[in-house]
C-alpha positions as CSV (number, residue, x, y, z in Angstrom):
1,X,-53.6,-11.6,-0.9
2,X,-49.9,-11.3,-0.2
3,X,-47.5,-13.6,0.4
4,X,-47.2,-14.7,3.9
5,X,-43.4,-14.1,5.3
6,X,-41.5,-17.3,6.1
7,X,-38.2,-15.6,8.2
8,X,-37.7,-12.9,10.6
9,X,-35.3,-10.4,10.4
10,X,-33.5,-10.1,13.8
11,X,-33.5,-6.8,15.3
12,X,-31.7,-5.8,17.9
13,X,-35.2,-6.3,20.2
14,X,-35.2,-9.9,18.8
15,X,-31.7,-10.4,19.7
16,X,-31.8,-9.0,23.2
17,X,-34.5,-11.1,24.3
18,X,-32.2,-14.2,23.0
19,X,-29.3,-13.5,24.8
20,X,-31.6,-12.5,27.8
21,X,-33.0,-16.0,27.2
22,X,-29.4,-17.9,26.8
23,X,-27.9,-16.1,29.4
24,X,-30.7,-16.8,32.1
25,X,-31.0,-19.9,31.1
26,X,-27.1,-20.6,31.1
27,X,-27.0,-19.6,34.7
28,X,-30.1,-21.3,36.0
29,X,-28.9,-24.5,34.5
30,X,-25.3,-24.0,36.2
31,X,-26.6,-23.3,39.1
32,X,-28.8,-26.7,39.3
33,X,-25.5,-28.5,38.2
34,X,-23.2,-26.9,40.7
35,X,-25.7,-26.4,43.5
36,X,-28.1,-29.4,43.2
37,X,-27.7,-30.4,46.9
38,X,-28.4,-27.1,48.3
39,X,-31.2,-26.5,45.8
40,X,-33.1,-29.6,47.1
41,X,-32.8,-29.0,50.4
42,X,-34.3,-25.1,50.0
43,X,-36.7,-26.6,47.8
44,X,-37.9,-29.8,49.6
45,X,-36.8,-32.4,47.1
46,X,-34.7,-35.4,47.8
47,X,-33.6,-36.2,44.2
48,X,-30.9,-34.6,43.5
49,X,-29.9,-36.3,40.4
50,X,-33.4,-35.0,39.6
51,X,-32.1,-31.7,39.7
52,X,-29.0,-32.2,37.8
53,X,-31.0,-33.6,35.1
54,X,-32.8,-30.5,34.8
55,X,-29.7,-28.6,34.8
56,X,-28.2,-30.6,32.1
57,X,-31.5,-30.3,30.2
58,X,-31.6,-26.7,30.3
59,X,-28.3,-26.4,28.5
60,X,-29.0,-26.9,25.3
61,X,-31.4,-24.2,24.8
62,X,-28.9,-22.0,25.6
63,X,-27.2,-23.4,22.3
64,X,-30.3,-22.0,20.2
65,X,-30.7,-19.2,21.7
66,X,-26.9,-18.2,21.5
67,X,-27.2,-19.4,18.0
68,X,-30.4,-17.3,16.9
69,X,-28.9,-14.0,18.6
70,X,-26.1,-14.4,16.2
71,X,-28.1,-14.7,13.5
72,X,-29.6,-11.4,10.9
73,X,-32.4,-13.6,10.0
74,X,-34.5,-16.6,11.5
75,X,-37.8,-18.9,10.0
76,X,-40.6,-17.9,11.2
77,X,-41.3,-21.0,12.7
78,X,-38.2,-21.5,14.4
79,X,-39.1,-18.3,16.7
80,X,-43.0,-20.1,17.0
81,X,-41.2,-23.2,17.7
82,X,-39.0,-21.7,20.8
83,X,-42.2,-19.5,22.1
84,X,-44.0,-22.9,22.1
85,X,-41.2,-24.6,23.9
86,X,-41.3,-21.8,26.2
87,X,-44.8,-22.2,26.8
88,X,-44.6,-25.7,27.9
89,X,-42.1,-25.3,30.1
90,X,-44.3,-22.6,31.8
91,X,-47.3,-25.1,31.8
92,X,-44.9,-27.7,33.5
93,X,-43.8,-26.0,36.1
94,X,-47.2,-25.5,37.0
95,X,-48.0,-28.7,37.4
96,X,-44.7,-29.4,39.1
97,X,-46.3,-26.9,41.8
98,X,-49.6,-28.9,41.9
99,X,-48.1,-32.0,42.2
100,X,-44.5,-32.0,43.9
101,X,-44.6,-30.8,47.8
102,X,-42.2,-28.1,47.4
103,X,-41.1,-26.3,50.3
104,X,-42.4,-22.5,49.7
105,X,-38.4,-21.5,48.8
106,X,-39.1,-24.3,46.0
107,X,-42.5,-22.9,44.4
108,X,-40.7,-19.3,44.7
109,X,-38.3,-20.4,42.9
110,X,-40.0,-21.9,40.5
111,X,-42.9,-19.2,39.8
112,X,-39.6,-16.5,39.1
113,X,-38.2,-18.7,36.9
114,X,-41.4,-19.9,35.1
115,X,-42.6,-16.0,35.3
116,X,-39.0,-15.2,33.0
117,X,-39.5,-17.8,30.7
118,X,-43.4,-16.2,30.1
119,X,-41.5,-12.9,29.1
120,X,-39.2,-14.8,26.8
121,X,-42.5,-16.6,25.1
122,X,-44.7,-13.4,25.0
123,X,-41.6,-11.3,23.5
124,X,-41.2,-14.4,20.9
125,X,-44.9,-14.3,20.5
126,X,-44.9,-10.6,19.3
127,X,-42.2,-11.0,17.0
128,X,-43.6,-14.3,15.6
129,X,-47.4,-12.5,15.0
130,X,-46.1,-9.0,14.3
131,X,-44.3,-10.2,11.2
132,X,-46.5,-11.2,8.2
């Protein structure tokens, strides 16, 4: 049996979906910061410091992913570790939509957003599992 690989060399693929990633993610947090009080109002919710939070929140994995496009070669895991991250965030915006009486502007908003980050996780995904 051969040795399992531990890092990823970044290809220009690898990279793209990064700075897709970072600079998606750059804007949608900007725009919660900047925009919080018309966001809630489109979206039904009353807490806007709510919002902000998740604005401020979304910022830093911007950070990583700026960081990982830069880079010519990642751990493994790190790219398993994102794809997971992006998986949850998926998962809770699903049950933000179960549970939080959005207007239908909000869950819109929410399933394109969630819907991007699931194209972010499957294109981490691939590159994770393609890579022994």
């Amino acid at each position: 049996m051969g040795k399992e690989k531990t890092q990823i060399v970044v290809t220009p693929l690898l990279r793209g979906t990064f700075l897709f990633d970072a600079i998606s993610t750059e804007i949608f947090a900007l725009t919660l910061l900047f925009f919080a009080n018309r966001i809630g109002s489109l979206a039904g919710v009353n807490t806007i410091v709510t919002i902000r939070i998740v604005g401020i929140g979304s910022v830093f994995p911007t950070f990583f992913s700026f960081w990982a496009a830069r880079r010519k070669i990642l751990p493994k895991n790190l790219v398993l570790l994102f794809a997971i991250m992006c998986v949850l965030w998926v998962l809770g915006s699903i049950v933000l939509i179960v549970l939080v009486p959005f207007t239908n502007i909000g869950i819109m908003g929410i399933s394109v957003v969630a819907f991007l980050v699931t194209i972010v996780a499957s294109s981490l995904f691939y590159f994770y599992f393609s890579n022994h």
